[in-house]
C-alpha positions in Angstrom: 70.8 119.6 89.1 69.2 120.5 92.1 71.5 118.8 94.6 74.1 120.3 93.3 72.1 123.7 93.5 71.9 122.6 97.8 75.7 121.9 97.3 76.1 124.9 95.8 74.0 126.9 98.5 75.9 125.0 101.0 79.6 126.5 100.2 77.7 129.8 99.8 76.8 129.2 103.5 80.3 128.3 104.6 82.2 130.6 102.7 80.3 133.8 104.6 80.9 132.1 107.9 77.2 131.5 108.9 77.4 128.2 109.3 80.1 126.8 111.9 83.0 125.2 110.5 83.7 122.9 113.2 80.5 120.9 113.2 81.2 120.6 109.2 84.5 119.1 110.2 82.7 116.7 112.1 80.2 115.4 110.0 82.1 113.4 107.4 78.9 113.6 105.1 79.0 117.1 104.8 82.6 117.3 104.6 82.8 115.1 101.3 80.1 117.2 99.7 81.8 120.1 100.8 84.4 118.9 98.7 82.6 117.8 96.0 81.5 121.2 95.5 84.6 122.9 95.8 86.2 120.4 93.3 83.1 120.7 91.0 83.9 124.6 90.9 87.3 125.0 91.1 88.6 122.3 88.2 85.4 121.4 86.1 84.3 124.8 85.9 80.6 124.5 87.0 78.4 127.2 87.4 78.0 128.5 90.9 75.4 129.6 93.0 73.0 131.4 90.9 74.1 131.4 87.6 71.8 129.6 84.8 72.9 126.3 84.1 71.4 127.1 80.5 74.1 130.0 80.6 76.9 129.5 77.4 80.6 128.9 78.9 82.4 131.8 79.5 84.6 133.0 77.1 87.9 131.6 79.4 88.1 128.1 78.8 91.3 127.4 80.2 90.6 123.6 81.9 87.6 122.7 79.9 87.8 118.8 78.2 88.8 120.2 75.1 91.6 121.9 76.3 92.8 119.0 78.4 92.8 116.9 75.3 95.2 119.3 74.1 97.6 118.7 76.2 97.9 115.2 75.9 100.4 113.8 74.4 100.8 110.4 72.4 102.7 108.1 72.8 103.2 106.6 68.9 106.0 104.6 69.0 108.2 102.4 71.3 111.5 100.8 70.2 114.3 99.3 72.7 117.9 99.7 70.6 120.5 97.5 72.2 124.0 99.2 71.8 127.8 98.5 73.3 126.9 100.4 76.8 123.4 98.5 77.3 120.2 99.4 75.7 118.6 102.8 74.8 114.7 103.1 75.0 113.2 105.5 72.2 109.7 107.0 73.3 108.1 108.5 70.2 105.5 111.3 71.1 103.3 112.8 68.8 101.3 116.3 69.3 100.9 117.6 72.6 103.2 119.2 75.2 106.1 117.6 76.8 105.6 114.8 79.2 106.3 115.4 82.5 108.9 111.9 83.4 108.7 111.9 87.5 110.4 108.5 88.4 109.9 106.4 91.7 111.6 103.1 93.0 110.5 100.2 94.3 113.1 97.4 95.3 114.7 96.5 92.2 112.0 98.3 89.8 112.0 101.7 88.6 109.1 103.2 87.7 108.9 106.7 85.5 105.0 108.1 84.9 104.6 109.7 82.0 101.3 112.3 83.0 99.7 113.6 80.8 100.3 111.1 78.1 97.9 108.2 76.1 99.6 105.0 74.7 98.8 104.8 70.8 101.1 102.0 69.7 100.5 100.6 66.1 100.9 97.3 67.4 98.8 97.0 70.3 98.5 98.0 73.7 101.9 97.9 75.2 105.5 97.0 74.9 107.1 94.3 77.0 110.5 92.9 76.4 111.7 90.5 78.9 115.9 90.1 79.6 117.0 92.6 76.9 120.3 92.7 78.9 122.6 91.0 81.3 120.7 92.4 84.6 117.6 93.7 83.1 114.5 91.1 84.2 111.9 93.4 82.0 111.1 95.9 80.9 107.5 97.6 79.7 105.5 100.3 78.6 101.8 100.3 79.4 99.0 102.7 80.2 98.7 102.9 83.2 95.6 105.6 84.2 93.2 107.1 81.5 96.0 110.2 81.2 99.6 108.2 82.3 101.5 105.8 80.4 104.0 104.0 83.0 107.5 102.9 81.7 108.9 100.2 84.0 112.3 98.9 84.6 112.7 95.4 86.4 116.2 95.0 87.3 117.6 91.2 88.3 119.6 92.3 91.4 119.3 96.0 92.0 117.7 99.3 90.6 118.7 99.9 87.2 120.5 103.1 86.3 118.8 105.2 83.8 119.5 108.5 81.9 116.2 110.4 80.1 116.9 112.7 77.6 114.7 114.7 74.8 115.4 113.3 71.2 114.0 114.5 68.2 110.9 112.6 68.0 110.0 112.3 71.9 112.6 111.3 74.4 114.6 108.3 75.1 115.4 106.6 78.3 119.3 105.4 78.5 120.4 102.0 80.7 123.8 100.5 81.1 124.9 97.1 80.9 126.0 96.1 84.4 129.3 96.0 82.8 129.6 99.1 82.0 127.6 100.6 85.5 131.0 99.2 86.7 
């Protein structure tokens, strides 16, 4: 409590310009707990300089723990449907928002991150199905970081070619046959 009252006395400090900026920029020490503080107030909602750490919340909770679990979504259900084109991967979501699906590639893998999202498979952990098609190596499902689940897409000889959609019960994640990519 009471180094993060100095912390907090520090920003104070900073932010009416009576201490020089410069020399904080030099000292790497006072830099990070610079920013310790200003992450401290700004996202986890601490209290700031004076206030009672006794004090209830405010009434705005917007960001608080409960709120963030809110927003999560599950991930309940995996299932990888082969069909005449390729194969079509079903993502079942549960409660929660909408996961945001930013992709990224790396050589022959493509990588989707599903933020904001928790794996909660009946059967375990993650999915994994290796060669589910001609030119698919692998492909699996896994959790990633305490708040992504991380789809990935291991193609034999180049990046495969998806298509994400929204279904009914979460989204799906389309991939052609390379006979049909051609």
């Amino acid at each position: 409590m009471k180094a993060r009252s100095c912390l907090c006395y520090d920003l104070s400090r900073v932010l009416s310009r009576s201490i020089n900026l410069k020399k904080l920029l030099q000292s790497p020490t006072k830099l990070a707990c610079l920013a310790t503080v200003v992450y401290s107030l700004a996202f986890l909602g601490l209290p700031a300089k004076g206030a009672k750490v006794n004090e209830a919340p405010a009434k705005n909770t917007k960001g608080t723990h409960e709120n963030i679990a809110k927003r999560i979504t599950d991930i309940t259900g995996v299932q990888l449907q082969k069909t005449e084109q390729g194969f079509t991967l079903f993502i079942e979501t549960g409660t929660g928002g909408k996961p945001r699906t930013p992709s990224k590639i790396f050589g022959d893998t493509l990588v989707i991150d599903l933020t904001n999202t928790q794996l909660r498979l009946p059967s375990g952990e993650s999915f994994q199905e290796k060669n589910p098609i001609a030119g698919i190596a692998s492909v699996e499902v896994m959790q990633k970081y305490a708040n992504t689940v991380r789809v990935k897409l291991v193609g034999e000889n180049e990046t495969p070619a998806t298509e994400i959609y929204p279904t009914e019960q979460g989204f799906a994640v389309g991939v052609p046959s390379e006979e049909t990519e051609h």
